[in-house]
Biotite code that builds the C-alpha atoms (Angstrom):
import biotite.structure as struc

atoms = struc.array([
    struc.Atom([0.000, 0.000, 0.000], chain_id="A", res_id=1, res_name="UNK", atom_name="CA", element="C"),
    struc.Atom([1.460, 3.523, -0.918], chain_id="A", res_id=2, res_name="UNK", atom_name="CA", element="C"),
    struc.Atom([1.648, 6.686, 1.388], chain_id="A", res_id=3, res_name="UNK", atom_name="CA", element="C"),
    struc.Atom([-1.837, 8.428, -0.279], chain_id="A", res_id=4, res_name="UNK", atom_name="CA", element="C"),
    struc.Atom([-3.525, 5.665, -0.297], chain_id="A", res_id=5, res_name="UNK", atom_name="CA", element="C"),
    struc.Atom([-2.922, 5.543, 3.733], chain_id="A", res_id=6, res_name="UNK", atom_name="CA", element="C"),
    struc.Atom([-3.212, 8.949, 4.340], chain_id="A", res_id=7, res_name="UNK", atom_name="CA", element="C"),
    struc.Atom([-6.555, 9.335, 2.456], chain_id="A", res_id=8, res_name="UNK", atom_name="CA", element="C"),
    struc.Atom([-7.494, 6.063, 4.466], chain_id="A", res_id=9, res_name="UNK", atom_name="CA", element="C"),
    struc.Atom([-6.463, 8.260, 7.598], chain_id="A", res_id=10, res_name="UNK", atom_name="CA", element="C"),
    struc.Atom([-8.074, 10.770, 6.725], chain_id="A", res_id=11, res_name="UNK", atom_name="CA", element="C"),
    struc.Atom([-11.531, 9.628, 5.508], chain_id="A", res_id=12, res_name="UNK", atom_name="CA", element="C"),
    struc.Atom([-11.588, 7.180, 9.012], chain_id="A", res_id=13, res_name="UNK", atom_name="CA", element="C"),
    struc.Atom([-10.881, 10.410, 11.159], chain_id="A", res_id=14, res_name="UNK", atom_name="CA", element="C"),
    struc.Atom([-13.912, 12.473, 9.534], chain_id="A", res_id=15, res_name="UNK", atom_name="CA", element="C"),
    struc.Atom([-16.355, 9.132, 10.043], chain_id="A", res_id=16, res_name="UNK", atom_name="CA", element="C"),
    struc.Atom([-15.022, 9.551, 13.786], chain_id="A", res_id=17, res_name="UNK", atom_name="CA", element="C"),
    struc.Atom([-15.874, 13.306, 13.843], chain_id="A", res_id=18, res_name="UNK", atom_name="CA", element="C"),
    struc.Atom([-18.946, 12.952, 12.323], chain_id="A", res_id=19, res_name="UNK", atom_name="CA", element="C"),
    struc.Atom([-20.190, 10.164, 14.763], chain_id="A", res_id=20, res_name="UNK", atom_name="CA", element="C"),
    struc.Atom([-19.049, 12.151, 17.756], chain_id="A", res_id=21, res_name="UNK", atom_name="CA", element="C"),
    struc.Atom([-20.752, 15.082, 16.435], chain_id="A", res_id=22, res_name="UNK", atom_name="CA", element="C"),
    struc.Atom([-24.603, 12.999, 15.587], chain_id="A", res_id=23, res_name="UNK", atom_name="CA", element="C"),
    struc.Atom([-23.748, 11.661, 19.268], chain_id="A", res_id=24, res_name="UNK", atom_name="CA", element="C"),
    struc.Atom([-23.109, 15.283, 20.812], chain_id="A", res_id=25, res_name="UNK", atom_name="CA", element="C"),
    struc.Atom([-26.313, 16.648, 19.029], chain_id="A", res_id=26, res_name="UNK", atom_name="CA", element="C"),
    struc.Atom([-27.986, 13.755, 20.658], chain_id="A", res_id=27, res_name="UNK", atom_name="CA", element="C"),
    struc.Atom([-26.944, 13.904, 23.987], chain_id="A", res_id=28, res_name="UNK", atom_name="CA", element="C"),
    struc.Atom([-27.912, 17.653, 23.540], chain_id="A", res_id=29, res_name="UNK", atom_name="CA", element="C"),
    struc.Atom([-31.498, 16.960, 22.432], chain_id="A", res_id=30, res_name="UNK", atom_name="CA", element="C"),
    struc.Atom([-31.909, 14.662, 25.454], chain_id="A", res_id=31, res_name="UNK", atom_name="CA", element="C"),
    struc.Atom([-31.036, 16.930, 27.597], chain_id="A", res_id=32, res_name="UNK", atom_name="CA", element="C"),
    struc.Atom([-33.283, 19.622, 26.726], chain_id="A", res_id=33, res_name="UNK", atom_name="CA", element="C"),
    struc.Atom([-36.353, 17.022, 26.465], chain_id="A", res_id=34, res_name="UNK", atom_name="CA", element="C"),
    struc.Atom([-35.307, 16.172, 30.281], chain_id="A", res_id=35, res_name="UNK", atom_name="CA", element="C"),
    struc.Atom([-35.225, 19.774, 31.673], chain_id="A", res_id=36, res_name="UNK", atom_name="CA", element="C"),
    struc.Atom([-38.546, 20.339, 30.174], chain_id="A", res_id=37, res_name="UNK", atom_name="CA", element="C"),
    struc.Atom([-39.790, 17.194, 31.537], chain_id="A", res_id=38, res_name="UNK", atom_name="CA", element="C"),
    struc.Atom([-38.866, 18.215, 34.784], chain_id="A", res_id=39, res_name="UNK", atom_name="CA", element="C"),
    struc.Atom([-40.247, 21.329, 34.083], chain_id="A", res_id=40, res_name="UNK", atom_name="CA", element="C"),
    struc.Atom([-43.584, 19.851, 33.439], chain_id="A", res_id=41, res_name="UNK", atom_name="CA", element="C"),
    struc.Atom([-43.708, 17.492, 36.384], chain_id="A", res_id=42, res_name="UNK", atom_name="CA", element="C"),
    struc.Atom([-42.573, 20.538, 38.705], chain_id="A", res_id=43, res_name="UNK", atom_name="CA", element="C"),
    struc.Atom([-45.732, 22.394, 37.762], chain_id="A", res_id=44, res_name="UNK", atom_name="CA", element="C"),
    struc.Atom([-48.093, 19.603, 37.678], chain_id="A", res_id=45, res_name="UNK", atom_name="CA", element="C"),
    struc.Atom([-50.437, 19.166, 40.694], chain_id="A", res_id=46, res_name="UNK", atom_name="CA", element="C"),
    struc.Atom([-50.154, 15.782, 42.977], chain_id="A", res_id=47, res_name="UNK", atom_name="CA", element="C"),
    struc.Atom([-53.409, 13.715, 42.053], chain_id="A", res_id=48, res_name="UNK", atom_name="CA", element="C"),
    struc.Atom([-55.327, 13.123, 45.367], chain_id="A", res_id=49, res_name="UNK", atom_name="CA", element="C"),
    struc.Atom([-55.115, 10.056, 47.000], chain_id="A", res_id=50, res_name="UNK", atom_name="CA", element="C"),
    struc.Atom([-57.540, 7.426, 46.127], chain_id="A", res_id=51, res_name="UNK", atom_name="CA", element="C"),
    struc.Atom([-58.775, 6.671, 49.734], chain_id="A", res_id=52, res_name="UNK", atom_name="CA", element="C"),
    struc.Atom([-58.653, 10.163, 50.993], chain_id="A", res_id=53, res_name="UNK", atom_name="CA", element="C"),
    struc.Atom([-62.208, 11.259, 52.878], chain_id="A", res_id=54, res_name="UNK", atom_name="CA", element="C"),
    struc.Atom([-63.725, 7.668, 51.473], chain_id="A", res_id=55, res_name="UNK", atom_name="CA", element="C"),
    struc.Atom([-63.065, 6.246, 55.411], chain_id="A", res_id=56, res_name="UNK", atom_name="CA", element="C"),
    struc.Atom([-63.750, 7.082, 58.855], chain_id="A", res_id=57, res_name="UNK", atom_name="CA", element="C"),
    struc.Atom([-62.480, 5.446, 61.820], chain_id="A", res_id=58, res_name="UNK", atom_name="CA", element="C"),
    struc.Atom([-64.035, 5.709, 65.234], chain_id="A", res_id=59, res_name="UNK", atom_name="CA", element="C"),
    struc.Atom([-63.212, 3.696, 67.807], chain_id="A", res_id=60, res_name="UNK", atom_name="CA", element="C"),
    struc.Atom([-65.757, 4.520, 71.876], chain_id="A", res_id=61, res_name="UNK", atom_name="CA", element="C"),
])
């Protein structure tokens, strides 16, 4: 194998790897902003009540 072909080799194996960690980084960045506003969400959402709540009384003379 000659010197170009190598160094193209390099080359074109080192932009896949950039590539890839960029599509990764854009990922990671998505899922980060879909968690912050799903903690956003569940901050402002209001507890459900509880099932049982009221439904009972217990007296004991």
């Amino acid at each position: 194998m000659d010197i170009a072909a190598l160094s193209i080799m390099m080359s074109q194996s080192q932009l896949a790897q950039n590539v890839s960690i960029a599509v990764a980084d854009l990922a990671m960045e998505q899922q980060q902003a879909n968690m912050k506003q799903m903690t956003e969400l569940l901050t402002q959402a209001t507890p459900a009540p509880h099932p049982t709540l009221g439904k009972t009384i217990d007296i004991s003379i």
